[in-house]
KOLLUM-421384 format. One line per 8 residues: their letters; for each residue x, y, z of C-alpha. Coordinates in steps of 0.1 Angstrom, whole numbers, padded with zeros to 4 digits. Example, Ala and Ser with C-alpha at 12.3 -4.5 7.8 and 13.67 -1.06 7.14 Angstrom:
// KOLLUM-421384
AS	0123/-0045/0078 ~ 0137/-0011/0071
This chain:
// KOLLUM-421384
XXXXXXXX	0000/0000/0000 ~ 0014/0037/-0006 ~ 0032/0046/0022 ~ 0045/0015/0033 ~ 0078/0014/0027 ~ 0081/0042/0051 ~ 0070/0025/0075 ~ 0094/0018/0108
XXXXXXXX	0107/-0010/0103 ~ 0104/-0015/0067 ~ 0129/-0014/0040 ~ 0130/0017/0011 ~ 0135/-0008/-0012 ~ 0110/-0037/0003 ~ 0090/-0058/-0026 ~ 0071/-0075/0005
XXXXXXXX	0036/-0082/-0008 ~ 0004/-0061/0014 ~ -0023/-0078/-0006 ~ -0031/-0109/-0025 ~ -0063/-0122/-0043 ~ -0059/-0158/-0054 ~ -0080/-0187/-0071 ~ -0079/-0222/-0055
XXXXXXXX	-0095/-0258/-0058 ~ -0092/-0284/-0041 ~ -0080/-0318/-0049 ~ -0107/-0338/-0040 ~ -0138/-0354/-0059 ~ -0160/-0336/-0031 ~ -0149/-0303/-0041 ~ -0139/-0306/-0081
XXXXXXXX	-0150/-0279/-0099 ~ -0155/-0253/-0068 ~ -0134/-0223/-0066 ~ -0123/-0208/-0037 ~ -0112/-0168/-0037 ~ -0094/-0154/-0011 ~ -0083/-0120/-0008 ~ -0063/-0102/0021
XXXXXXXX	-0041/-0073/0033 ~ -0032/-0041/0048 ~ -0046/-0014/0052 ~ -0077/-0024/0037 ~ -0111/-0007/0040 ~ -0120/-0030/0070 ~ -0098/-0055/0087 ~ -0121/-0085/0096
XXXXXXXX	-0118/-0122/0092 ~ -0148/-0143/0072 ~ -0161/-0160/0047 ~ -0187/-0162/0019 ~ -0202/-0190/0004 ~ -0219/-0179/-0030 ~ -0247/-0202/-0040 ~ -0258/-0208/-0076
XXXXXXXX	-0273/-0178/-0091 ~ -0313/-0182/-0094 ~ -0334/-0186/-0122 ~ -0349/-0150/-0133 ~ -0378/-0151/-0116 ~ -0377/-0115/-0113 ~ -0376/-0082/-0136 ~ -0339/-0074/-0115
XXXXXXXX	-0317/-0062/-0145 ~ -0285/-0078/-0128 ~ -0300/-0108/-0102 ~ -0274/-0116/-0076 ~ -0268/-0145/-0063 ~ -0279/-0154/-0030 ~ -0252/-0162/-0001 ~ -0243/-0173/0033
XXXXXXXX	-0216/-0146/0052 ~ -0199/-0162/0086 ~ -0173/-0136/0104 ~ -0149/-0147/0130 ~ -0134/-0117/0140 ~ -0135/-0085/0152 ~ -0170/-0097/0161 ~ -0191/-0128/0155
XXXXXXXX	-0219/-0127/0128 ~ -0237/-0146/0102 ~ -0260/-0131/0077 ~ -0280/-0144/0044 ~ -0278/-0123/0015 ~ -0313/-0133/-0008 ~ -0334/-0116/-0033 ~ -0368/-0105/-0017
XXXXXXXX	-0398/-0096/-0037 ~ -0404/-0056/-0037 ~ -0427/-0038/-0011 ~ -0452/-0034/-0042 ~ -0456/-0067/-0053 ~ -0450/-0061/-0089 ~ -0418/-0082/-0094 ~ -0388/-0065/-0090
XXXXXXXX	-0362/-0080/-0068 ~ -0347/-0066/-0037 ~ -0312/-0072/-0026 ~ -0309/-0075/0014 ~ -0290/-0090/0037 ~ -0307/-0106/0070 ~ -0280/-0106/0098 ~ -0276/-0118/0135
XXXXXXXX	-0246/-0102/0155 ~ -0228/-0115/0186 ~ -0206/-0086/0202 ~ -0182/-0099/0233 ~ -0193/-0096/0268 ~ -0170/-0077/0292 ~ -0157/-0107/0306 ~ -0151/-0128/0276
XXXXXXXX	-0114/-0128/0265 ~ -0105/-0116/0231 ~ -0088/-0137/0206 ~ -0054/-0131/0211 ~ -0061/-0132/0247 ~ -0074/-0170/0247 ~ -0046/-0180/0225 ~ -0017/-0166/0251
XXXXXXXX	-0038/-0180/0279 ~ -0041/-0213/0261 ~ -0005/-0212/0255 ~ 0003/-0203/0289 ~ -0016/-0230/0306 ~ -0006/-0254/0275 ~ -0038/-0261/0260 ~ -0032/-0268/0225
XXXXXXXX	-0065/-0269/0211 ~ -0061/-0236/0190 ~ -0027/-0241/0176 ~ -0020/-0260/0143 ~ -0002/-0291/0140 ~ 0034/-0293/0126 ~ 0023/-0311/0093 ~ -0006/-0290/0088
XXXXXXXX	0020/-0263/0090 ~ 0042/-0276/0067 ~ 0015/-0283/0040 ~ 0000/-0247/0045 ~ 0036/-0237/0037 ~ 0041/-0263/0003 ~ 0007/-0249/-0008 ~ 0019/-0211/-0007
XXXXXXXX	0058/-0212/-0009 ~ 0061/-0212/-0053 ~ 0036/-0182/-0050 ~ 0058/-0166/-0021 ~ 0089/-0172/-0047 ~ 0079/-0162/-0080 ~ 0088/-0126/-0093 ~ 0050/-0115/-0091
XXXXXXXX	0047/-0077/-0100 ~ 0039/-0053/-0072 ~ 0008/-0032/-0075 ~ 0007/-0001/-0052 ~ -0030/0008/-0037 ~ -0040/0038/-0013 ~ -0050/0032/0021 ~ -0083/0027/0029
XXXXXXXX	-0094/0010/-0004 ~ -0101/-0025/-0014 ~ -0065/-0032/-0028 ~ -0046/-0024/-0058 ~ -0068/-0015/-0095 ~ -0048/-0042/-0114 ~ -0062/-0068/-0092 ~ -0098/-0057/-0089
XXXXXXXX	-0098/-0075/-0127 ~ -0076/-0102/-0125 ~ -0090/-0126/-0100 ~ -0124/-0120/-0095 ~ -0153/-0146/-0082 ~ -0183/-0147/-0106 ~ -0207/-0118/-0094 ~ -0175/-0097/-0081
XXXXXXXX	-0161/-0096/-0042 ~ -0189/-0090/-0017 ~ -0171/-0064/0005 ~ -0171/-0068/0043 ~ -0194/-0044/0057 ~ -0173/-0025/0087 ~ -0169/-0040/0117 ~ -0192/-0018/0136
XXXX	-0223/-0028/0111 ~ -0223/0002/0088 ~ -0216/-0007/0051 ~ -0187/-0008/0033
């Protein structure tokens, strides 16, 4: 992101990656033919952990110029929420679909620990529930290391946006990224 390389710490002449937006599938008859998109980085417009799962695009039941597909959002962090996105019909009945989103929100109580404070007291106590095992490890890092190696050109985007320009059009899911509304509910 601009600005980064003079950040503390970093190097003028870093080529350290901010953001990446990549296309997988897994090797498995359960999953052939399903992609899976992930995107992350810096500085982005919202820093927030979750996933969507895009279902099949409906049939054009109604007069929507562009239907959307329908989906299922999960968030893991900074807050816990889950949230349907579906085509309603209009408030006037006469067949034009409605995009919304139907979401439930769990914020932590004043007692609960945050993330990083449940993993430190996990590791203090030596509860290794939440920590990954060695091989998994190991074949996170096969998966990722040619990508970490190759000579992949650097893409500079402002602070505050979705990531660089260049990569808004070169992996992109079907029906575009459904951005992350901000943590504290408003949209994105």
């Amino acid at each position: 992101f601009a600005g980064y390389r003079a950040a503390p710490g970093v190097a003028r002449s870093s080529r350290t990656e901010t953001y990446a937006a990549v296309k997988l599938h897994i090797n498995s008859w359960r999953w052939d033919g399903v992609p899976f998109y992930i995107r992350a980085g810096k500085c982005l417009a919202t820093t927030c952990t979750e996933v969507v799962v895009r279902l099949r695009t409906p049939p054009p039941i109604f007069r929507a110029a562009a239907l959307r597909s329908n989906y299922f959002r999960f968030r893991i962090s900074p807050d816990t929420t889950m949230a349907m996105g579906l085509t309603v019909m209009d408030d006037d009945d006469v067949g034009v679909g409605q995009p919304v989103e139907l979401v439930a929100s769990r914020q932590e109580g004043p007692t609960e620990r945050d993330a990083y404070e449940r993993v430190l007291g996990d590791a203090l106590v030596g509860d290794r529930t939440l920590f990954a095992r060695e091989d998994y490890v190991e074949e996170a890092w096969r998966v990722v290391d040619d990508v970490l190696h190759s000579d992949t050109p650097l893409h500079e985007y402002q602070p505050g946006s979705w990531g660089p320009r260049d990569a808004a059009s070169a992996v992109v899911p079907p029906g575009g990224w459904i951005d992350p509304p901000a943590a504290n509910g408003a949209g994105a």
